[in-house]
N, CA, C and O atoms as a GROMACS GRO file, in nm:
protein
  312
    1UNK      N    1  12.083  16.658  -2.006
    1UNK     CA    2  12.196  16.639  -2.095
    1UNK      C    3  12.326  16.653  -2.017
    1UNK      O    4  12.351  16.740  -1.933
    2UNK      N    5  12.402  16.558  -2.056
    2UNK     CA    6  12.529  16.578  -2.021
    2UNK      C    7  12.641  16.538  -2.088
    2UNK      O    8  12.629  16.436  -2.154
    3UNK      N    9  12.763  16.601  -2.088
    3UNK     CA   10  12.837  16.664  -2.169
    3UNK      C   11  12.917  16.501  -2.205
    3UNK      O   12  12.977  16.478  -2.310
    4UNK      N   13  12.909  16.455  -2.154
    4UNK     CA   14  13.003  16.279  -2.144
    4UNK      C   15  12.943  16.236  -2.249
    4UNK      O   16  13.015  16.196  -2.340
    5UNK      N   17  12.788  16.232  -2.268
    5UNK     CA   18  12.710  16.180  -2.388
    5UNK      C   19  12.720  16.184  -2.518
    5UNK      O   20  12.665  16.105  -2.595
    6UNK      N   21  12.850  16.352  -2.568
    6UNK     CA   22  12.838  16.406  -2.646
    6UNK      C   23  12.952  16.437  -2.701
    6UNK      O   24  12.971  16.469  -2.818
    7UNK      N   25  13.060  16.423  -2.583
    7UNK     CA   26  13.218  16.406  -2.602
    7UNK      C   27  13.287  16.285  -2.597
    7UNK      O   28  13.243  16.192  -2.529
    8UNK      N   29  13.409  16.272  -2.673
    8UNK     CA   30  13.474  16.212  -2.635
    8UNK      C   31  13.634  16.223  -2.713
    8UNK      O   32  13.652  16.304  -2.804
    9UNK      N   33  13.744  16.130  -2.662
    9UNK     CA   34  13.882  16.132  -2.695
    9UNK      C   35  13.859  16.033  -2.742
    9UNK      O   36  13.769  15.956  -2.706
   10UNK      N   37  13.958  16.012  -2.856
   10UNK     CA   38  14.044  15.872  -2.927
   10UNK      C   39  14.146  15.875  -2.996
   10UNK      O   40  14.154  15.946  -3.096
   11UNK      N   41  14.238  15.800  -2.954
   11UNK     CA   42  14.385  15.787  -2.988
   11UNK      C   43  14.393  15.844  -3.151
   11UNK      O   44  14.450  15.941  -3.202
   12UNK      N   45  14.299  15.724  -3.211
   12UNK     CA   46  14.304  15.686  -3.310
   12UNK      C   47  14.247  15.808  -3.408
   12UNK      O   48  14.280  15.809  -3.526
   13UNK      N   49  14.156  15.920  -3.349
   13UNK     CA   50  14.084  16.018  -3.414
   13UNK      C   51  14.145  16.146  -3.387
   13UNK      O   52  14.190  16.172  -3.276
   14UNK      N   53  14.149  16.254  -3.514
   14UNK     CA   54  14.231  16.395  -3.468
   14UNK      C   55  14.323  16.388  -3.356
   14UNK      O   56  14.317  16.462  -3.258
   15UNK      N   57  14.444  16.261  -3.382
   15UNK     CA   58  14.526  16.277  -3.255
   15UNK      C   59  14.486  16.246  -3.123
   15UNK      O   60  14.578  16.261  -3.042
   16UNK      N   61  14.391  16.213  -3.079
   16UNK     CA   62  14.322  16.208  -2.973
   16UNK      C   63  14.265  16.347  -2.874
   16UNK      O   64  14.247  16.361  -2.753
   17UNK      N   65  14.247  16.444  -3.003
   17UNK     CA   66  14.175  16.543  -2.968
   17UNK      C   67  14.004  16.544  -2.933
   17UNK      O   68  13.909  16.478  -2.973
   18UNK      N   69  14.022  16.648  -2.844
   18UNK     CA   70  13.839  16.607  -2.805
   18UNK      C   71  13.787  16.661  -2.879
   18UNK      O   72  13.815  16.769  -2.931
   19UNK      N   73  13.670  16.568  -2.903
   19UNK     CA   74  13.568  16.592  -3.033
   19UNK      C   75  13.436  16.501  -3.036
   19UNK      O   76  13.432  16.381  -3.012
   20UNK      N   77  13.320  16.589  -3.074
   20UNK     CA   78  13.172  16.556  -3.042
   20UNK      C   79  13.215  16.378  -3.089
   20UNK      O   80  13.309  16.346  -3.161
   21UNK      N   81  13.138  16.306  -3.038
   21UNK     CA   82  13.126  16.176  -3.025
   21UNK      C   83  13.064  16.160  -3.207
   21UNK      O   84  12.993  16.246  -3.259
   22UNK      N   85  13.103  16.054  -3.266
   22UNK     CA   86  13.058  16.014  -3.383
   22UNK      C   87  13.129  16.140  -3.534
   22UNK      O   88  13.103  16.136  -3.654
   23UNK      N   89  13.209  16.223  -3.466
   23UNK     CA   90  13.231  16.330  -3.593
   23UNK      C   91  13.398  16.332  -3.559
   23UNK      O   92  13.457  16.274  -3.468
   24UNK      N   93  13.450  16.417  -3.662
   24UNK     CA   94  13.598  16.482  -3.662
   24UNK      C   95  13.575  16.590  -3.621
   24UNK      O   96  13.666  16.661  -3.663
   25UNK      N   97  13.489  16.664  -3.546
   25UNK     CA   98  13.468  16.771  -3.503
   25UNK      C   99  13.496  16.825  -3.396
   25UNK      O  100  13.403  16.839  -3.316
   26UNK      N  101  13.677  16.890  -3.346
   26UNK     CA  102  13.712  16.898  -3.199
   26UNK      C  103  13.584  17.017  -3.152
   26UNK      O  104  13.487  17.081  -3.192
   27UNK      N  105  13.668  16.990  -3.044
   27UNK     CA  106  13.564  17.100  -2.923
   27UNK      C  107  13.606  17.186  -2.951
   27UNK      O  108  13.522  17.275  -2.967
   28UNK      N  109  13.730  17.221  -2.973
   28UNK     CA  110  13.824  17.379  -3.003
   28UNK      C  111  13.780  17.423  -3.105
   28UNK      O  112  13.782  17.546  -3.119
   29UNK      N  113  13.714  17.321  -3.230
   29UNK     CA  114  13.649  17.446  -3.301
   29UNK      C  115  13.532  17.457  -3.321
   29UNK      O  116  13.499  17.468  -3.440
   30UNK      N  117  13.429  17.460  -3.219
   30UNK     CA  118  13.327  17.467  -3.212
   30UNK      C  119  13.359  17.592  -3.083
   30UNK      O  120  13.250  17.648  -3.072
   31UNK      N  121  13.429  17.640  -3.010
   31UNK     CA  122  13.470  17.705  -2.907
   31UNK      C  123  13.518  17.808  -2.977
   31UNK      O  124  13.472  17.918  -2.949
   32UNK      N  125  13.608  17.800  -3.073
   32UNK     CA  126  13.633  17.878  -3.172
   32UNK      C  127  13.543  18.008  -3.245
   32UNK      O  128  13.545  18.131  -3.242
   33UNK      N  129  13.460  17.894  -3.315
   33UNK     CA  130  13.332  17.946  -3.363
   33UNK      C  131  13.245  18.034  -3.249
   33UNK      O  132  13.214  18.150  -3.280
   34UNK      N  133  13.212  17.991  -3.142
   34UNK     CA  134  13.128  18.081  -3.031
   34UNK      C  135  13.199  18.182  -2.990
   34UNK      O  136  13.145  18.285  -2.949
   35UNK      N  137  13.385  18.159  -2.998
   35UNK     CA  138  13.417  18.284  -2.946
   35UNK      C  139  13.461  18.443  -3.080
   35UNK      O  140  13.515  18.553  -3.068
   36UNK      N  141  13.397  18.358  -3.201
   36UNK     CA  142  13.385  18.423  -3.298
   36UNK      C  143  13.298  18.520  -3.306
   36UNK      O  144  13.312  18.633  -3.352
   37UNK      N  145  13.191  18.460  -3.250
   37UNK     CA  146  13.048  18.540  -3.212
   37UNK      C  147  12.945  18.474  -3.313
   37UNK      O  148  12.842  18.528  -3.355
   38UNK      N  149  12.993  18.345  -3.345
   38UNK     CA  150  12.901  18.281  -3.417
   38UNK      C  151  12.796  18.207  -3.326
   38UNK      O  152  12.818  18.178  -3.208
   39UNK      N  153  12.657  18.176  -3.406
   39UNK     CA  154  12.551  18.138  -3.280
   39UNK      C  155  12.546  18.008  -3.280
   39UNK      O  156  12.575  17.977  -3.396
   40UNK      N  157  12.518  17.875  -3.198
   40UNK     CA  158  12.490  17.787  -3.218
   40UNK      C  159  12.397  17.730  -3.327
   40UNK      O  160  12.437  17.624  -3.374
   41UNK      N  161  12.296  17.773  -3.372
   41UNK     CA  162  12.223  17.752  -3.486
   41UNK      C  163  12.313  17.789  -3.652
   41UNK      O  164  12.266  17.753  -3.760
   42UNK      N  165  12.410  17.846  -3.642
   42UNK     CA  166  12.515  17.852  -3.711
   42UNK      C  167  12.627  17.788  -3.744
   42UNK      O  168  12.692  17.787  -3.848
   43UNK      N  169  12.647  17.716  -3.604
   43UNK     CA  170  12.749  17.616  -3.599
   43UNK      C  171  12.682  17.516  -3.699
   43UNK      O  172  12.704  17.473  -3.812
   44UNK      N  173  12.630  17.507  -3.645
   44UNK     CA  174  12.522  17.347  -3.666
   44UNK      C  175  12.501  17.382  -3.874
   44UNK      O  176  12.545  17.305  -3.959
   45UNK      N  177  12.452  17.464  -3.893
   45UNK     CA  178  12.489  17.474  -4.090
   45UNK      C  179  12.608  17.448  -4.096
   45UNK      O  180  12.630  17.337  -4.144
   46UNK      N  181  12.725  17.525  -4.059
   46UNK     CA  182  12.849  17.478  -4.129
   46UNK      C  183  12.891  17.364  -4.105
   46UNK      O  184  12.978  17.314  -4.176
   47UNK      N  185  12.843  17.309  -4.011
   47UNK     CA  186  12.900  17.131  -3.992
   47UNK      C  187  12.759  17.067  -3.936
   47UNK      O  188  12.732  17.070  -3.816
   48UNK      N  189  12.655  16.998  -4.054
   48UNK     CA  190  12.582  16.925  -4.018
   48UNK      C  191  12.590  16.810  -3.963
   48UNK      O  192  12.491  16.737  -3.956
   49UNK      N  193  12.705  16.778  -3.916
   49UNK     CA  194  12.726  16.615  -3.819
   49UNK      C  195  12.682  16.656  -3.652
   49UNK      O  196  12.683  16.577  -3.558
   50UNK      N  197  12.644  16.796  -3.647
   50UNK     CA  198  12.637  16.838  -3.523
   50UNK      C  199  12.529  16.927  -3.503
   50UNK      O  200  12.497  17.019  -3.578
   51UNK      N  201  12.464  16.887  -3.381
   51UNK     CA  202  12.332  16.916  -3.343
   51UNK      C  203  12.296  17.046  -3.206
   51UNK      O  204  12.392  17.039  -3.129
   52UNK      N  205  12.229  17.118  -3.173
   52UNK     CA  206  12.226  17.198  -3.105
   52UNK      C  207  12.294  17.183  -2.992
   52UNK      O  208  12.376  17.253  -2.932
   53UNK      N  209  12.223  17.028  -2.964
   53UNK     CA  210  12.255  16.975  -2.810
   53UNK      C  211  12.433  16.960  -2.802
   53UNK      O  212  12.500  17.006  -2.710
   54UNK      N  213  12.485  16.891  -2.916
   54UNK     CA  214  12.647  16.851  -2.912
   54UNK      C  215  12.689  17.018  -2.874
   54UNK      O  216  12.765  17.031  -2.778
   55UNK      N  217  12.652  17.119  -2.932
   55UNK     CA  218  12.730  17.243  -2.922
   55UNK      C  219  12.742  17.287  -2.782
   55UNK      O  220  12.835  17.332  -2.714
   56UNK      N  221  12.570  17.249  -2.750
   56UNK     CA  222  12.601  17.291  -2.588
   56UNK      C  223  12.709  17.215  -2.498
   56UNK      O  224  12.792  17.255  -2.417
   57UNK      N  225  12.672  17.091  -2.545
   57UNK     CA  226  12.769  16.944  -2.440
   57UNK      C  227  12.894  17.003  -2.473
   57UNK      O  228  12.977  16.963  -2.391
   58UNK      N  229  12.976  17.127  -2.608
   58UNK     CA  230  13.131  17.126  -2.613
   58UNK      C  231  13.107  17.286  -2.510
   58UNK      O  232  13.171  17.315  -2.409
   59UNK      N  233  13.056  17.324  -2.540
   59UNK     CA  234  13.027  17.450  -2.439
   59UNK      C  235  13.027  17.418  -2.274
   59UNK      O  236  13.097  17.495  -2.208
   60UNK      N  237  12.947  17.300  -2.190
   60UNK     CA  238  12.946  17.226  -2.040
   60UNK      C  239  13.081  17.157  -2.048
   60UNK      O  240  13.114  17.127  -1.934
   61UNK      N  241  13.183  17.116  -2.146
   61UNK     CA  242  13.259  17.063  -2.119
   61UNK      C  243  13.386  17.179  -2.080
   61UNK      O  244  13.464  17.173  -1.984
   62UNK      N  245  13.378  17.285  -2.190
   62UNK     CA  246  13.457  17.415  -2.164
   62UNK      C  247  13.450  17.414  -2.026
   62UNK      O  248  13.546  17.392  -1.953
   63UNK      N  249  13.298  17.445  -1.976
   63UNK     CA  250  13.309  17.479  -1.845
   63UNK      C  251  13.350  17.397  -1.770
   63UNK      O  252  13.443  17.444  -1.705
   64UNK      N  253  13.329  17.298  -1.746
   64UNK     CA  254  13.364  17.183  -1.655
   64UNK      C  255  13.478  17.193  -1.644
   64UNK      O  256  13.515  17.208  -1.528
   65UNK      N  257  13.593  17.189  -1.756
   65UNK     CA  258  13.725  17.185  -1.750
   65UNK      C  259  13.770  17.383  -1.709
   65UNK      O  260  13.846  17.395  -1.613
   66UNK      N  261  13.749  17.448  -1.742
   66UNK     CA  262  13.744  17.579  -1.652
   66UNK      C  263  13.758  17.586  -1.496
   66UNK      O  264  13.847  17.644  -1.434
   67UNK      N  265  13.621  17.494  -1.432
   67UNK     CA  266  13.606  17.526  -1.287
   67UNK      C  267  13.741  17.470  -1.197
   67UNK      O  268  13.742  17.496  -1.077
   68UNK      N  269  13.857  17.393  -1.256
   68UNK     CA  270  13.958  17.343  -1.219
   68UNK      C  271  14.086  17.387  -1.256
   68UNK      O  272  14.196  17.345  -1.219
   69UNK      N  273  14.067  17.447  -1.308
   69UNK     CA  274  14.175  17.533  -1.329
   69UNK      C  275  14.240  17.701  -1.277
   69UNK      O  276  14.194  17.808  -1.318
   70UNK      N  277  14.337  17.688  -1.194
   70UNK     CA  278  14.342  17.832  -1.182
   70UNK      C  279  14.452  17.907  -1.226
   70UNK      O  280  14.548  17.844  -1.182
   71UNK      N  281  14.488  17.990  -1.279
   71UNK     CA  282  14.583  18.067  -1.363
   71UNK      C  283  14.617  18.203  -1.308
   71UNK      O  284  14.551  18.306  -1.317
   72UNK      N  285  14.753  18.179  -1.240
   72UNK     CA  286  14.758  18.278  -1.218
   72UNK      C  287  14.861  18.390  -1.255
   72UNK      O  288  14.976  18.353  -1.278
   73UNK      N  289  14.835  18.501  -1.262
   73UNK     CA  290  14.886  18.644  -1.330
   73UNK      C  291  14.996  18.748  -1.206
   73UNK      O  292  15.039  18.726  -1.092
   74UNK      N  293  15.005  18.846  -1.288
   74UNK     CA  294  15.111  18.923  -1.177
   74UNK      C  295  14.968  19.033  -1.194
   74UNK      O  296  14.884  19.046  -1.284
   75UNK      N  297  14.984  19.085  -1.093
   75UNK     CA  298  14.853  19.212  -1.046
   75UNK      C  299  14.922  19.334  -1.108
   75UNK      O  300  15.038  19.366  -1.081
   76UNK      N  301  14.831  19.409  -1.206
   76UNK     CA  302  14.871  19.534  -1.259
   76UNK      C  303  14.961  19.597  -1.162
   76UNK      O  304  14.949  19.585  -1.040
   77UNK      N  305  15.084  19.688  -1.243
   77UNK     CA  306  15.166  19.758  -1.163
   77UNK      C  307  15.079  19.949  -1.194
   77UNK      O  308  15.058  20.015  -1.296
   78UNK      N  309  15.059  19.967  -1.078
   78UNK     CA  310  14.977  20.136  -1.084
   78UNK      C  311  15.096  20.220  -1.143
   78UNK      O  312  15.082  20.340  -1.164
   0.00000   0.00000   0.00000
């Protein structure tokens, strides 16, 4: 599986927010939901347009877009 299969942008849809392929369903709130502490088999009841696999593909895409990014902070003052 891969995450391209399962995502995508369009102008024309939620602004051109990313969202599982075939739904109105961004990635942010399915990212949302996991960082809620909700489980994937949970996601998937409250929005049946979406399947185990889509949750993971918005989860590989988190990451993917993560490994390029670096952010950086000021180092605690002691």
């Amino acid at each position: 599986m891969t995450w391209q299969n399962y995502i995508s942008s369009d102008p024309n849809i939620c602004h051109g927010r990313v969202c599982v392929k075939g739904t109105r369903i961004m990635v942010s709130v399915i990212l949302d939901n996991l960082a809620e502490g909700h489980t994937p088999e949970e996601i998937v009841e409250f929005y049946p347009s979406l399947t185990l696999e889509s949750v993971r593909a918005a989860l590989d895409y988190a990451a993917y877009l993560a490994k390029d990014e670096i952010i950086e902070y000021a180092a605690a003052e002691a």
